[in-house]
C-alpha positions as CSV (number, residue, x, y, z in Angstrom):
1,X,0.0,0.0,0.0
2,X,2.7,2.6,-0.7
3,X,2.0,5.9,-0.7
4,X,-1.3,5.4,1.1
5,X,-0.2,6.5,4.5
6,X,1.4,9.9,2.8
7,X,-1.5,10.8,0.6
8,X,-4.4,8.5,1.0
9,X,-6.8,11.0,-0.2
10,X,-4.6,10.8,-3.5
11,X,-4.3,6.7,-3.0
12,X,-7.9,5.9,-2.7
13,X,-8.9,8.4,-5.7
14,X,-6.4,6.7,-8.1
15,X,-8.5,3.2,-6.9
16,X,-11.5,5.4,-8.0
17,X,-12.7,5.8,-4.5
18,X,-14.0,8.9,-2.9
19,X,-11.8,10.0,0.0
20,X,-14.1,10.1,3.1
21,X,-12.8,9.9,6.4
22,X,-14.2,6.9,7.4
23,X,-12.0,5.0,4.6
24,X,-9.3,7.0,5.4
25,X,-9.5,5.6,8.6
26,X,-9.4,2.2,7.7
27,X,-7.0,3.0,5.1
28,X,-4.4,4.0,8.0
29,X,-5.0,1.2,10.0
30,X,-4.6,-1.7,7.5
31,X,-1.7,0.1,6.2
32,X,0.2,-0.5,10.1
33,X,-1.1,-4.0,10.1
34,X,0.8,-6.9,8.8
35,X,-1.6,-9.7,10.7
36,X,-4.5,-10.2,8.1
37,X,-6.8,-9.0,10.7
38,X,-10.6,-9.7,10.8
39,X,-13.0,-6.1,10.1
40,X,-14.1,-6.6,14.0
41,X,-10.1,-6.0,14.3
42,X,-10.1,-3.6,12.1
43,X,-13.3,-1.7,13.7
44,X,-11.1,-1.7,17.1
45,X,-8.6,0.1,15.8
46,X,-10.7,2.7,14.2
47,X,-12.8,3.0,17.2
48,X,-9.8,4.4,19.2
49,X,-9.6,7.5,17.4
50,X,-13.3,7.7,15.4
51,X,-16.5,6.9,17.9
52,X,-18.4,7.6,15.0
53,X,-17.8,4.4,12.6
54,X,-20.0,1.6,13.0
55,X,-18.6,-1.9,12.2
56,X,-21.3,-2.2,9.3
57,X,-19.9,1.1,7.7
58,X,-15.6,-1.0,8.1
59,X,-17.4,-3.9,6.4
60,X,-18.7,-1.7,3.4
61,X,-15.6,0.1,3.3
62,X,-14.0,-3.1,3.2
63,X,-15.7,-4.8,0.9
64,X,-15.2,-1.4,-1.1
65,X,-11.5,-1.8,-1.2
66,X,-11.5,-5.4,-2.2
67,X,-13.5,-4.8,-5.2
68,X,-11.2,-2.4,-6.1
69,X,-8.5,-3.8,-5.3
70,X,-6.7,-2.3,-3.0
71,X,-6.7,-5.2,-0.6
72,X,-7.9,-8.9,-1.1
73,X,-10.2,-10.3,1.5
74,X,-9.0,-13.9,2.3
75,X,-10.3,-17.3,3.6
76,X,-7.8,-18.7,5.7
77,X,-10.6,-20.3,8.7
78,X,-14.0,-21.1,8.2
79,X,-16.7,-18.8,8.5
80,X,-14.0,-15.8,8.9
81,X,-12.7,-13.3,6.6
82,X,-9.4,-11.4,6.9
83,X,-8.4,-8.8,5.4
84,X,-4.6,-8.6,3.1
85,X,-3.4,-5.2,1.8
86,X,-0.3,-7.5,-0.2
87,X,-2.5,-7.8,-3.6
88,X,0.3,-9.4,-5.6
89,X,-0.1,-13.2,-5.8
90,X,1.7,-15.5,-2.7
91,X,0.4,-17.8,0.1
92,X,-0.7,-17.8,3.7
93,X,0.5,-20.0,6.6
94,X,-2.7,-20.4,9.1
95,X,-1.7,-21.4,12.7
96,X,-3.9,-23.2,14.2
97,X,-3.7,-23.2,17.6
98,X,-3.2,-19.2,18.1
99,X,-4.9,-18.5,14.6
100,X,-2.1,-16.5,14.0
101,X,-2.0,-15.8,9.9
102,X,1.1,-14.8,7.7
103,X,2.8,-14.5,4.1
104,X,5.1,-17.3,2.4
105,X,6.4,-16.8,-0.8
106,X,6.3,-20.5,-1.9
107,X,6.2,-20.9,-5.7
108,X,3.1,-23.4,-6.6
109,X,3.2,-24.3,-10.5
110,X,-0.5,-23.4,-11.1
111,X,0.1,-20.2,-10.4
112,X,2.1,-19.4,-13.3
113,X,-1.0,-20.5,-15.7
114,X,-3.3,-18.7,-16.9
115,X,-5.8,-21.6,-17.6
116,X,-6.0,-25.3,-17.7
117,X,-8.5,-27.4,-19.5
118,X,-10.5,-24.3,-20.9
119,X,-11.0,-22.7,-18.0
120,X,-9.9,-19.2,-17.2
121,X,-7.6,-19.0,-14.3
122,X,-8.5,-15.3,-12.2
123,X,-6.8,-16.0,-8.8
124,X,-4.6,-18.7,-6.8
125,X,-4.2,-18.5,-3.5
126,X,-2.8,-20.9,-0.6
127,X,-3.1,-21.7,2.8
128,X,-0.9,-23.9,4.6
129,X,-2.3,-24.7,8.2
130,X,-0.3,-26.1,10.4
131,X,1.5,-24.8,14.5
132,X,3.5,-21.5,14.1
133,X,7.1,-21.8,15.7
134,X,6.1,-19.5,18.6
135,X,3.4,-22.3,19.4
136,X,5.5,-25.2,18.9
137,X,8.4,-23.4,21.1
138,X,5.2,-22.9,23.9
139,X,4.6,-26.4,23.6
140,X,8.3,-28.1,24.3
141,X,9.0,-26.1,26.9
């Protein structure tokens, strides 16, 4: 998300967004976050310096940025969204005993294609699930 924290009204108008505060604010927040956090997360942190946003107005703003693209919402545990300002194409580890959710840059040879079999390929993505070091260091001690 470069350049969004130094001009995001300029940053969310070249997505074709309007720049209203409430995105802004959202804007700022994903932009310090590097933990795929949920939008209840992501409403938190708003809340702290904007009383005024409601967590259905983060979800639209959201789901606003994702169809433009400036972040992807992923699917790394049921029933859960999460929200990735890294657009470009890589993978996610998924922890699953402190939920914990990060990037891997593992190559996977379907991602290079474009299609297979006729069909169009639009988007790859990974999750590898498995215990995070930090649990698995918890654990033998």
């Amino acid at each position: 998300m470069e350049n969004s924290n130094e001009h995001p009204k300029e940053y969310l108008r070249s997505y074709g967004l309007s720049a209203t505060n409430q995105r802004i604010a959202v804007l700022k927040v994903l932009d310090r976050r590097t933990d795929h956090p949920t939008a209840e997360r992501i409403f938190e942190d708003v809340r702290k310096n904007n009383d005024q946003i409601s967590l259905a107005t983060v979800y639209n703003v959201l789901s606003s940025f994702a169809k433009s693209g400036i972040t992807k919402e992923i699917f790394v545990e049921p029933g859960r969204s999460r929200f990735d300002p890294r657009t470009e194409p890589h993978h996610h580890f998924f922890c699953r005993i402190c939920g914990k959710v990060f990037d891997i840059d593992v190559e996977c040879g379907i991602s290079k294609l474009d299609s297979f079999d006729g069909n169009k390929i639009e988007t790859v993505h990974g999750t590898i699930h498995g215990i995070c070091k930090d649990c698995m260091n918890k654990r033998s001690t």
